[in-house]
N, C-alpha and C positions, 0 to 999 in steps of 0.2 A: 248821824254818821253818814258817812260818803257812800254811794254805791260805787262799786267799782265798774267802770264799763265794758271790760275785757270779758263780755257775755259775745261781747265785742270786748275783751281785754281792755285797753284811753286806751287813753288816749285819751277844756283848757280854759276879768273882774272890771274893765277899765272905764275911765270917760275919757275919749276924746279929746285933743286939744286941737289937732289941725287934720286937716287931709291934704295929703300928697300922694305922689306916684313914689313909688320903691326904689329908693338910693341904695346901689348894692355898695357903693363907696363909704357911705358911713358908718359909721362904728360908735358906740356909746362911751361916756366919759367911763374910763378906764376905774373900776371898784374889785369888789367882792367877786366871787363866782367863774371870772375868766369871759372870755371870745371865742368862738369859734366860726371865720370869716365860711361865708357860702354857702349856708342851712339856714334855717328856720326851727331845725330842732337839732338839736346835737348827739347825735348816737355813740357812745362806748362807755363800754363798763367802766363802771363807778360813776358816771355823772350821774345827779340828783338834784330835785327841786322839792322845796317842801313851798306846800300850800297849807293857808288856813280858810277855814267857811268865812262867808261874810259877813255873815250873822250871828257868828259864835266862835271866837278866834283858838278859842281852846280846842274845837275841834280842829284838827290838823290830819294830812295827809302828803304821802312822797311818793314821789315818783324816783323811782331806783332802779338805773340799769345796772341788773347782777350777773346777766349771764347770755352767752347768746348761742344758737344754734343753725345748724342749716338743713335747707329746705328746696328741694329742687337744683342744688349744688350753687344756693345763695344765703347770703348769712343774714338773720334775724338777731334783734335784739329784743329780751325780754327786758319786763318788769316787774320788779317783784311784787305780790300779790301784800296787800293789806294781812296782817294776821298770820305769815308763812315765816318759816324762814329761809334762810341760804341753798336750803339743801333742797327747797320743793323741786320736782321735776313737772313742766309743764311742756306744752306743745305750740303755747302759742308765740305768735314776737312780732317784731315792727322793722321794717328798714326803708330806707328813701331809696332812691331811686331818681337822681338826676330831678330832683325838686318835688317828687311823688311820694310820698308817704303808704305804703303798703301793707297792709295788717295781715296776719298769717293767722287762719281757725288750725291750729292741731288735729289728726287725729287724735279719737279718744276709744277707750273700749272700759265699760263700766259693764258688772252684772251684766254680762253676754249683748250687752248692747251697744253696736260698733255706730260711729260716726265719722266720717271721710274727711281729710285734708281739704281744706280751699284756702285764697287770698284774694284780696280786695282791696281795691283804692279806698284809703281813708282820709289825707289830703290831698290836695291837687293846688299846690303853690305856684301855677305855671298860668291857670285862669285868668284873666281878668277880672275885675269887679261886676257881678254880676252874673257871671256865666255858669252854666251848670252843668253837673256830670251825672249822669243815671247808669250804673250797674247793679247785676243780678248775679249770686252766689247762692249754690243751691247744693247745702251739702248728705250724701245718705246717708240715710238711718240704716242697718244691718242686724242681722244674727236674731236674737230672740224677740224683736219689733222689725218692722219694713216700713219706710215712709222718709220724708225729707224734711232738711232743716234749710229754710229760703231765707237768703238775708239781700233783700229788698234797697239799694242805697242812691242818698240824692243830697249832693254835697253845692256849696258852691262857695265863692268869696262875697263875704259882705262887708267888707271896706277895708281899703288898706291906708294908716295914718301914718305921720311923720315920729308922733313922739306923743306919748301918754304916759301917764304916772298911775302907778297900785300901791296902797300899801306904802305912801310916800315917796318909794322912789320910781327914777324917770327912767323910762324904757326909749329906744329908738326902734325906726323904721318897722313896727308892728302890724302884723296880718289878721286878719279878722276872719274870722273860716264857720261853716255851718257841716251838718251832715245829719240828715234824716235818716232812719233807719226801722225798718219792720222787720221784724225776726217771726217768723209763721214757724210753727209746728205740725206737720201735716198731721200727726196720729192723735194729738191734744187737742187740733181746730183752734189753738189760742194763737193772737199774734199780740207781740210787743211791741208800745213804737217809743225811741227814744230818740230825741234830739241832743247833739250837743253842741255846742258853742264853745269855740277853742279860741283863744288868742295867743299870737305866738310875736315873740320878739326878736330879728335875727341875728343869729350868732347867738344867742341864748336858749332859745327854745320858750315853754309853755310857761305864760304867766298869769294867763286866768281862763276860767272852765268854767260855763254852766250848762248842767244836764239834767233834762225835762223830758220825765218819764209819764207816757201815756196821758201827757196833754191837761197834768192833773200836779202831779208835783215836782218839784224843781231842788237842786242846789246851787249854790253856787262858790267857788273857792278861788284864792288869790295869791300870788307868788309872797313869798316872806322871802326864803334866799335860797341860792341855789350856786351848784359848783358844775363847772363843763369843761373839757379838756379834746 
């Protein structure tokens, strides 16, 4: 089964056919699921992608935006969480940002133990091939523990194609995107590193994801179908 990475909330299966530079004028032969011209990923309630593993098509997972919130007097989009429903109340959520993709940690307060609001760049669709982005998010711990939770981040573009196919069908103008990640515990001493590997197709959004936890095990999942508006 999937892990979900909204520890880091996801936030994405293909081969290749060409390489090119990013036509923002193309559009994909008109199907199933819709367009949305001038993203990378499509934000508003009710859009959805479901994925399946590569390796076991029965296992499936969706990506559903259900709900969204603001944050700094800016609006966040959640997703709903594997295994929840409609009604969970969470703190975290995603919004772009002029080509930026920006992930929102919640506060949280569990059994007396408070953790601070932050945000962080999750993609950076504005990069070049190649180039790379390093931030640091360092969020506290409070109340009946004291210490910090660091989210350590190192993102960059690892190729941008013209046209590839998942799952038989064909995608246009798709992004290739990486982001490394160390999650340090200051009071546990433990840190997490997880990589993931997003590919995005524009005016659609995410159509395959692999996520390689601690340099040891991996998944990987791929678009079946998906609706954007």
């Amino acid at each position: 089964m999937k892990n979900t990475f909204f520890y880091a909330l996801a936030a994405l299966l293909f081969v290749f056919s060409s390489c090119s530079k990013s036509n923002d004028d193309t559009e994909p032969t008109p199907g199933e699921g819709g367009y949305v011209a001038g993203t990378y990923w499509p934000y508003a309630i009710g859009n959805v992608w479901n994925l399946a593993n590569t390796e076991d098509p029965e296992d499936e997972y969706q990506y559903l935006i259900h709900k969204s919130l603001t944050y700094e007097g800016k609006t966040y989009f959640q997703f709903k969480p594997a295994g929840t429903n409609a009604d969970v109340e969470l703190n975290d959520g995603f919004r772009e940002d002029n080509g930026v993709f920006i992930s929102l940690h919640g506060a949280t307060s569990q059994m007396g133990i408070n953790i601070s609001a932050g945000t962080a760049t999750y993609i950076n669709t504005k990069l070049k091939v190649g180039e790379i982005w390093k931030e640091e998010l360092k969020l506290q711990i409070s109340g009946q523990a004291s210490g910090t939770i660091t989210h350590k981040n190192e993102g960059r573009i690892l190729e941008k194609v013209a046209s590839t196919t998942i799952n038989g069908k064909a995608y246009q103008d798709v992004l290739k995107t990486e982001l490394k990640k160390a999650i340090h515990n200051s009071i546990t001493g433990y840190t997490e590193n997880i990589t993931y590997e997003i590919w995005l197709a524009k005016g659609i959004g995410i159509i395959f994801e692999k996520t390689t936890y601690d340099d040891s095990y991996s998944d990987s999942y791929g678009l079946v179908s998906y609706t954007v508006k």
